[in-house]
C-alpha positions in Angstrom: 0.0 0.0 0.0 1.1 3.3 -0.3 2.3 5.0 2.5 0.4 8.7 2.3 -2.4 9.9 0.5 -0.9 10.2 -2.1 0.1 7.5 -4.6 3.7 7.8 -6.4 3.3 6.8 -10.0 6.4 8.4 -11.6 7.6 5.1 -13.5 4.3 4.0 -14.5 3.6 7.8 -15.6 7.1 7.2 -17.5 5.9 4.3 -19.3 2.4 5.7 -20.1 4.4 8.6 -21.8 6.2 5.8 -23.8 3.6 3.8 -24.7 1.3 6.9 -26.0 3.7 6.6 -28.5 3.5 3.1 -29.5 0.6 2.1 -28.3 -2.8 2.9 -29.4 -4.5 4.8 -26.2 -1.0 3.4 -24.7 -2.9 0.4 -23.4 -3.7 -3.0 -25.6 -7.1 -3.6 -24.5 -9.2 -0.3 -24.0 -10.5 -0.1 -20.0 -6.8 -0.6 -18.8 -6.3 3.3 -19.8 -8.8 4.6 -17.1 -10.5 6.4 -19.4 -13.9 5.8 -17.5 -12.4 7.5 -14.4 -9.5 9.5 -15.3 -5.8 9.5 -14.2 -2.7 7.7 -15.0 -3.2 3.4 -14.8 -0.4 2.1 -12.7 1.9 -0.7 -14.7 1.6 -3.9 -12.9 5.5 -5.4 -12.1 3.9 -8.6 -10.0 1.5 -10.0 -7.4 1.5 -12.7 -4.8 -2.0 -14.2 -3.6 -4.5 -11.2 -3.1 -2.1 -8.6 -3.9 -0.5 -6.9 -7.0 2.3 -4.4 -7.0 3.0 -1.5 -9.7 6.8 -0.7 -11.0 6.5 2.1 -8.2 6.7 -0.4 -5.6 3.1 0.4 -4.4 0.6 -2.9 -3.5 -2.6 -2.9 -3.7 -4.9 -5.6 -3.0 -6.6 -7.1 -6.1 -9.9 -7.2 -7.3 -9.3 -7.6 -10.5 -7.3 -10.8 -10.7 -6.7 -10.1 -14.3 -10.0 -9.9 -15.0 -11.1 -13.2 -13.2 -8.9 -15.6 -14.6 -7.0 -15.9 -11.1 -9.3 -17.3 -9.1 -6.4 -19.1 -7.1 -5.1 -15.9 -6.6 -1.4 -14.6 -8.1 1.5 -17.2 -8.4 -0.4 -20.1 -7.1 2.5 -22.4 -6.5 0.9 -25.6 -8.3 0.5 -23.6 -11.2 3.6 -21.8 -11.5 5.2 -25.4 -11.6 3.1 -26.5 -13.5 4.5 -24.2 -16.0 7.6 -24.5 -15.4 7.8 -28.1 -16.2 6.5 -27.0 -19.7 9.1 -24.6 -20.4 12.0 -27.0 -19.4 10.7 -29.5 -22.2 9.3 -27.6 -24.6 6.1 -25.0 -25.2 5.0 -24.9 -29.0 5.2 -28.1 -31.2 2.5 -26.9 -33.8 1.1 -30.9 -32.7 -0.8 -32.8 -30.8 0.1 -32.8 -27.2 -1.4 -35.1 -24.5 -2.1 -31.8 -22.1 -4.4 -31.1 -24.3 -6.4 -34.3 -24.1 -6.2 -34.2 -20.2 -7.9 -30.7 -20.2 -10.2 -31.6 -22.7 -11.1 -34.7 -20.2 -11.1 -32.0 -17.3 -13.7 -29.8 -19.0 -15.9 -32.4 -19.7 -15.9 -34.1 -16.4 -16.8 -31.3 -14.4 -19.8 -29.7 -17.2 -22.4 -31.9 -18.0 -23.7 -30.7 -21.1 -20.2 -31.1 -22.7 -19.9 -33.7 -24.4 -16.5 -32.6 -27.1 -14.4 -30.0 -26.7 -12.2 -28.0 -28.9 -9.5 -25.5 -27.6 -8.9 -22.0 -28.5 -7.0 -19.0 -27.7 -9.6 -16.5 -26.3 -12.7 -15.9 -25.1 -13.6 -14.1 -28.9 -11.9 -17.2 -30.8 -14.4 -19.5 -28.3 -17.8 -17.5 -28.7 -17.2 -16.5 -32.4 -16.3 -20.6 -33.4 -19.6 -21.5 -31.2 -22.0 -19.0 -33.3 -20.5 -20.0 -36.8 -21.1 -23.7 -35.5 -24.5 -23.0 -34.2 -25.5 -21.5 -37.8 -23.4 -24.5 -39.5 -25.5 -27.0 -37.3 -29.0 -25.8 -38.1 -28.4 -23.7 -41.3 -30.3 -20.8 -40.1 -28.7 -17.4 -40.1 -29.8 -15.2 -37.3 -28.9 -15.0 -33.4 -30.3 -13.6 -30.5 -28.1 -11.5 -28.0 -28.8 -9.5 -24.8 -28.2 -5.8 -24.4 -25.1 -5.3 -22.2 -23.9 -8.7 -23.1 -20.2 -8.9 -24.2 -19.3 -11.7 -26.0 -16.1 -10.8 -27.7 -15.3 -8.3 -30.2 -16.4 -10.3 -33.5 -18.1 -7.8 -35.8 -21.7 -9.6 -35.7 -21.4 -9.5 -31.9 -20.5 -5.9 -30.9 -24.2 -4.6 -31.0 -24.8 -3.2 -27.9 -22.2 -5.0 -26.3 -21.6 -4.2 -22.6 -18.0 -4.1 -21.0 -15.3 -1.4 -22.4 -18.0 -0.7 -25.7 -20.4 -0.1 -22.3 -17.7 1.8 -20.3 -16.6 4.1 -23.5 -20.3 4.9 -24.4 -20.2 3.2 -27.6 -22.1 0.0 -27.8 -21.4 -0.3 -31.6 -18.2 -0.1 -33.2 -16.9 2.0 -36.3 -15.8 -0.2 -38.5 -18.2 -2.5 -38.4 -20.8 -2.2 -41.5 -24.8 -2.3 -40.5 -25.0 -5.6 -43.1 -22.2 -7.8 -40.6 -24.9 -7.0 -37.5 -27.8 -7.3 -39.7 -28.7 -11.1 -38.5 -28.3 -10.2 -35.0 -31.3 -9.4 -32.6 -30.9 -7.3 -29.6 -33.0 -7.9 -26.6 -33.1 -6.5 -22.8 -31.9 -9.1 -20.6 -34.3 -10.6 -17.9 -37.3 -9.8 -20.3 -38.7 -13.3 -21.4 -41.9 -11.9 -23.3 -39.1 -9.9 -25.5 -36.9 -13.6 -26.4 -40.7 -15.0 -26.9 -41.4 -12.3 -29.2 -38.6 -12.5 -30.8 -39.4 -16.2 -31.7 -42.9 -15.4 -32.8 -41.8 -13.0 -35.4 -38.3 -14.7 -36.6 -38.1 -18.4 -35.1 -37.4 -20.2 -38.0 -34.4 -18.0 -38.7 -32.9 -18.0 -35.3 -30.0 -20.2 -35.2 -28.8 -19.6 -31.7 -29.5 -17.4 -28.7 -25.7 -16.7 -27.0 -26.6 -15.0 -23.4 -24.1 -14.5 -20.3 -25.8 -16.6 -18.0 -24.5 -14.4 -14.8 -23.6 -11.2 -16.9 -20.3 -9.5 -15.7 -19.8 -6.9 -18.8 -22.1 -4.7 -17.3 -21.6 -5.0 -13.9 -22.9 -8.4 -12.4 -26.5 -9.5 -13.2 -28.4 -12.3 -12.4 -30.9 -13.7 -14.2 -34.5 -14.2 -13.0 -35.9 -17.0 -12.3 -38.6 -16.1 -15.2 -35.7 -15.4 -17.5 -33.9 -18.7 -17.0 -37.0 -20.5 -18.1 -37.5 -18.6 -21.1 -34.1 -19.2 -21.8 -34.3 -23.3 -21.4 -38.0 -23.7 -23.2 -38.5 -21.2 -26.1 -34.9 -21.7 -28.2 -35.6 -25.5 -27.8 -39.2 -25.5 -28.7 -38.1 -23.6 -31.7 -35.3 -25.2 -33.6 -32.6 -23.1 -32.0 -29.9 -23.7 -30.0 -28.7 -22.2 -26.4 -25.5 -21.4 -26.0 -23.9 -20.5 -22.4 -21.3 -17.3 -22.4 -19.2 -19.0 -19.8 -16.0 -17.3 -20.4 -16.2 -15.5 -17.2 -18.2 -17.4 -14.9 -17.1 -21.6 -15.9 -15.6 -22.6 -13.3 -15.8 -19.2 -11.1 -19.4 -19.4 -9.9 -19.1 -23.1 -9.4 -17.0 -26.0 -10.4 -19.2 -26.7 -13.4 -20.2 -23.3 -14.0 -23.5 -21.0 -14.0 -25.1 -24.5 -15.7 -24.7 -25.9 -12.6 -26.4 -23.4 -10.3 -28.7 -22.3 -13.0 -29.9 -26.3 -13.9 -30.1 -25.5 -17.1 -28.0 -28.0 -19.9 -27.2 -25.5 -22.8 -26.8 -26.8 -26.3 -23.1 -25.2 -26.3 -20.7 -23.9 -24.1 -18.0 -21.3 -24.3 -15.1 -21.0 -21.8 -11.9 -18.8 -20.9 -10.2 -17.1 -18.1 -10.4 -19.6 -15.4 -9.4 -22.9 -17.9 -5.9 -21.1 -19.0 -5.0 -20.2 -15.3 -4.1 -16.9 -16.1 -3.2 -17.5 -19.6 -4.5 -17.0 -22.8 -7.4 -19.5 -23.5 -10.5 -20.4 -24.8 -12.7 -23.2 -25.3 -15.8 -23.8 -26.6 -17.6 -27.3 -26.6 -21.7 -28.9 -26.3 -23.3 -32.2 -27.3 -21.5 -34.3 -29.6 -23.8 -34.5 -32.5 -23.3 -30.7 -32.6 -19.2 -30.7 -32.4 -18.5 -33.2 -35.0 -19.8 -31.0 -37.6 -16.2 -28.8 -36.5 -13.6 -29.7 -38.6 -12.0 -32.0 -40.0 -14.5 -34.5 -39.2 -17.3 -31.7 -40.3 -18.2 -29.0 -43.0 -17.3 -25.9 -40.3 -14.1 -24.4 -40.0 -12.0 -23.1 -37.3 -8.4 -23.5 -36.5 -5.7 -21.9 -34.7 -1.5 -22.1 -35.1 -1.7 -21.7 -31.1 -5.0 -23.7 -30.0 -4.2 -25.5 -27.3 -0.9 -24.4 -26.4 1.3 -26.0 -23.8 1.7 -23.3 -21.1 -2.0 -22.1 -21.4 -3.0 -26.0 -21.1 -0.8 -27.0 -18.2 -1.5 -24.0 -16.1 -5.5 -24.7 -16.7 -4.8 -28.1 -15.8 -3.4 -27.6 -12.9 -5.6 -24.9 -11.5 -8.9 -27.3 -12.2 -7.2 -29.5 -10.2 -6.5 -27.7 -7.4 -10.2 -26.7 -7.7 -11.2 -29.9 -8.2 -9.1 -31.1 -5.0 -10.0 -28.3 -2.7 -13.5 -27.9 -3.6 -13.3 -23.6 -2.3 -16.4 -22.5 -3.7 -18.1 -22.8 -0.4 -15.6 -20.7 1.5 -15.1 -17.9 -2.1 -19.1 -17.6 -1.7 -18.9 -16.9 2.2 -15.8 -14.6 2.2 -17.4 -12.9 -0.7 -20.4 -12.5 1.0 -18.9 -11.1 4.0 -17.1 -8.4 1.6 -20.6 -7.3 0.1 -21.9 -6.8 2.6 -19.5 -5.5 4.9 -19.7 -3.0 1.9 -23.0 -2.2 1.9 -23.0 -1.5 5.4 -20.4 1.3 5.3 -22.1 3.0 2.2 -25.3 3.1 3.9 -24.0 4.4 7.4 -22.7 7.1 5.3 -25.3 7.8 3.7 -24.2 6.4 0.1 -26.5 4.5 -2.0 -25.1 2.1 -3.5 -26.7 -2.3 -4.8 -24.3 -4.8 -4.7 -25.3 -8.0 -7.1 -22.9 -10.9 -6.0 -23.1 -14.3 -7.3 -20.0 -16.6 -5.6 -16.7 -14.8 -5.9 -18.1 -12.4 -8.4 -19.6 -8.8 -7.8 -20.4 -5.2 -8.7 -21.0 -2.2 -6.7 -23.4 0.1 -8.1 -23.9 3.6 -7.3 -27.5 3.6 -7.8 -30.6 3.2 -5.5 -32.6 0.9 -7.1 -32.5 -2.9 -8.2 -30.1 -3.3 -11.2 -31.9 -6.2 -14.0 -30.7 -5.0 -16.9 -29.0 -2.6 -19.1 -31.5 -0.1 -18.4 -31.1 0.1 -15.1 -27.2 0.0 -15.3 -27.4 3.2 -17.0 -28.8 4.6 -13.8 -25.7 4.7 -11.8 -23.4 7.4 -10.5 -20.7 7.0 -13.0 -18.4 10.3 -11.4 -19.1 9.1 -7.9 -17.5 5.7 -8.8 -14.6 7.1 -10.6 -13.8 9.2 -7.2 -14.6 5.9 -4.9 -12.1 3.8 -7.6 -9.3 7.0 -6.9 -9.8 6.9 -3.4 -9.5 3.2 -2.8 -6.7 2.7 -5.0 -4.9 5.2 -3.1 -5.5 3.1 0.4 -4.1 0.3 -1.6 -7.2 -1.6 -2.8 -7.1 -2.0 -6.7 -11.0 -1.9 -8.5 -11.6 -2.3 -12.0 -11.9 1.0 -13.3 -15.3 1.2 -14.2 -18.4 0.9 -13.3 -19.4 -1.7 -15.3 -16.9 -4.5 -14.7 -17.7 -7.1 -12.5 -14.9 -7.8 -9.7 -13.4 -11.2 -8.1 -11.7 -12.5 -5.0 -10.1 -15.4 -4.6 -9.0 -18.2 -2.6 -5.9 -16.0 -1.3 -8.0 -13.3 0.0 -8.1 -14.0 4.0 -10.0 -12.0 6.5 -7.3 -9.6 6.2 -7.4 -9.1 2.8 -10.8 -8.2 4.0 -10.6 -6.2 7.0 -8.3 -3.7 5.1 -10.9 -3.4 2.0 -13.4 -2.8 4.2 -11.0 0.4 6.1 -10.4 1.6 2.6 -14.1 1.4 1.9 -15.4 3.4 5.2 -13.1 6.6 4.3 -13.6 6.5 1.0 -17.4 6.3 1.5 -17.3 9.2 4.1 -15.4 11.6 1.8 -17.9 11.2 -1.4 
């Protein structure tokens, strides 16, 4: 933590001043340049557990866990020699490798509806492959998506996407022409008569509804229950397939992800962050009669020179194990809970409103008043009060995501502590909005 009120920067303002230069917005992906609450991002130089420190020596504790990937926290030892074994063999073959087989194996042991899997490199690659599969499967050409949904940054799915399109106040991008988009049908999330509506007027052209079943990319959202059955009935009854956005919550929210808590069994699933360990990763994967139409053993394509690389595949591997082993989800859920609300109660004793939507380890704080369901109400919140509550927490050595409309994590390494001390930060921050 820093040691005043006021945070040194000087080498991460250096290397901001470099990057401008070579860099586009100095930062290569967009919400890392603060833009959505001003000031200088400090340049990460390491973390250990909970905690993550800048190249000005400051630590902070993390809620960010690169963006919920680390849900063991930083430097897990299994996983660091995990991938360390890799590198002293050996780390791209452009082949076959049995890691990948064993994670494969992993992925569908612990998620039901998977029955095949197939590797990738992001969470784009995984939902982009699963859509173009979904259409290949049932040769229809339209698909359903959720305002405030982010599933990548594929043209056909950056219509009112939520995360940094969401933070940056652009939920389309230039670039993209109106005809790439023109098969794709918005509607609010947590409105069932809308997705039935949808299917009245177009169901024999919808090949797929993609959803986040707990949304992160616009803060956390949970589905209603109302919502949830809407989402297992009306694709089904029409032809269409469902497919699960798990990128961010497989293997967060539980062991076999939002499926498992939801009970629903989607027709495919998309993975990422938690499977790569910290790496980069994706995976998408469903019922077998659906997968083999992937190549080579079917008519759609997708490949990848990197898909299912060593180091990404060993340090999955070895972090589903230790989930696996440990079985933490109880214990992420409680301490979570005890964060939230701890929270909540210093907000309100200051007289801050504020919702917190929590599912597990996973969890937004919105500076609203009322109940946040959907984009709509997103919209509501108190985006200048959060960018002075990000300032003054990072300064007290508690690192947020910068905006408003990120979800944020903890992880097996935060301890009461861990807690304790976001909490301090929390009550003087609160008390000088």
């Amino acid at each position: 933590m820093a040691d005043d009120d006021s945070l040194i920067l000087e080498r991460s303002e250096a290397a901001m001043k470099r990057a401008v230069k070579v860099i586009p917005g100095g930062v290569n992906s967009p919400v890392r340049a603060l833009k959505a609450v001003g000031g200088t991002p400090f340049f990460a130089a390491g973390g250990d557990g909970a905690w993550i420190f800048d190249a000005d020596g400051n630590r902070y504790i993390d809620l960010i866990l690169s963006w919920g990937p680390l849900i063991l926290g930083h430097r897990h030892p299994t996983v660091v020699s995990a991938i360390q074994a890799v590198l002293s063999r050996g780390f791209a073959f452009g082949a076959p490798t049995i890691g990948e087989v064993d994670l494969a194996e992993a992925i569908v042991k612990a998620v039901p509806s998977v029955e095949q899997v197939r590797l990738v490199n992001s969470g784009t690659e995984a939902t982009m492959s699963a859509v173009r599969l979904a259409r290949g499967f049932t040769g229809r050409p339209k698909l359903v998506k959720f305002e405030g949904c982010y599933h990548g940054h594929a043209d056909y799915l950056l219509v009112k996407a939520g995360s940094g399109a969401m933070t940056f106040g652009t939920p389309d991008s230039a670039g993209v022409p109106k005809e790439f988009a023109a098969h794709t049908i918005t509607l609010p999330y947590n409105d069932p008569q809308a997705l039935k509506n949808a299917f009245e007027v177009a169901g024999d052209q919808i090949a797929a509804v993609i959803v986040e079943p707990f949304v992160g990319n616009m803060g956390t959202i949970l589905p209603t229950p109302e919502f949830v059955e809407a989402l297992k009935t009306i694709p089904k009854e029409n032809g269409a397939l469902l497919i699960f956005d798990e990128v961010m919550t497989g293997f967060r929210v539980a062991f076999g992800g939002a499926q498992e808590l939801l009970g629903v069994v989607p027709d495919l699933s998309c993975f990422g962050k938690v499977i790569g360990g910290g790496l980069p990763v994706g995976a998408y994967g469903g019922r077998k009669e659906i997968m083999e139409k992937v190549s080579p053993v079917g008519p759609v394509y997708q490949a990848g020179t990197l898909s299912g690389n060593p180091l990404s595949v060993a340090a999955g591997l070895a972090t589903l194990g230790v989930l696996e082993q440990t079985k933490p989800y109880e214990r992420l859920d409680t301490m979570a809970k005890q964060l939230c609300e701890g929270l909540s109660s210093e907000a309100h004793s200051k007289g801050v409103p504020v919702v917190i939507n929590r599912i597990g380890s996973m969890f937004t704080l919105f500076f609203t008043d009322g109940p946040v369901n959907n984009l709509t109400d997103a919209k509501t919140c108190d985006v200048e009060k959060f960018g002075r509550f990000y300032h003054l927490m990072r300064d007290n050595g508690v690192s947020l995501p910068p905006s408003q409309f990120e979800a944020a994590f903890t992880s097996v390494a935060h301890e009461e502590d861990e807690i304790e001390r976001i909490l301090e930060a929390a009550s003087q921050a609160f008390s000088l909005l």
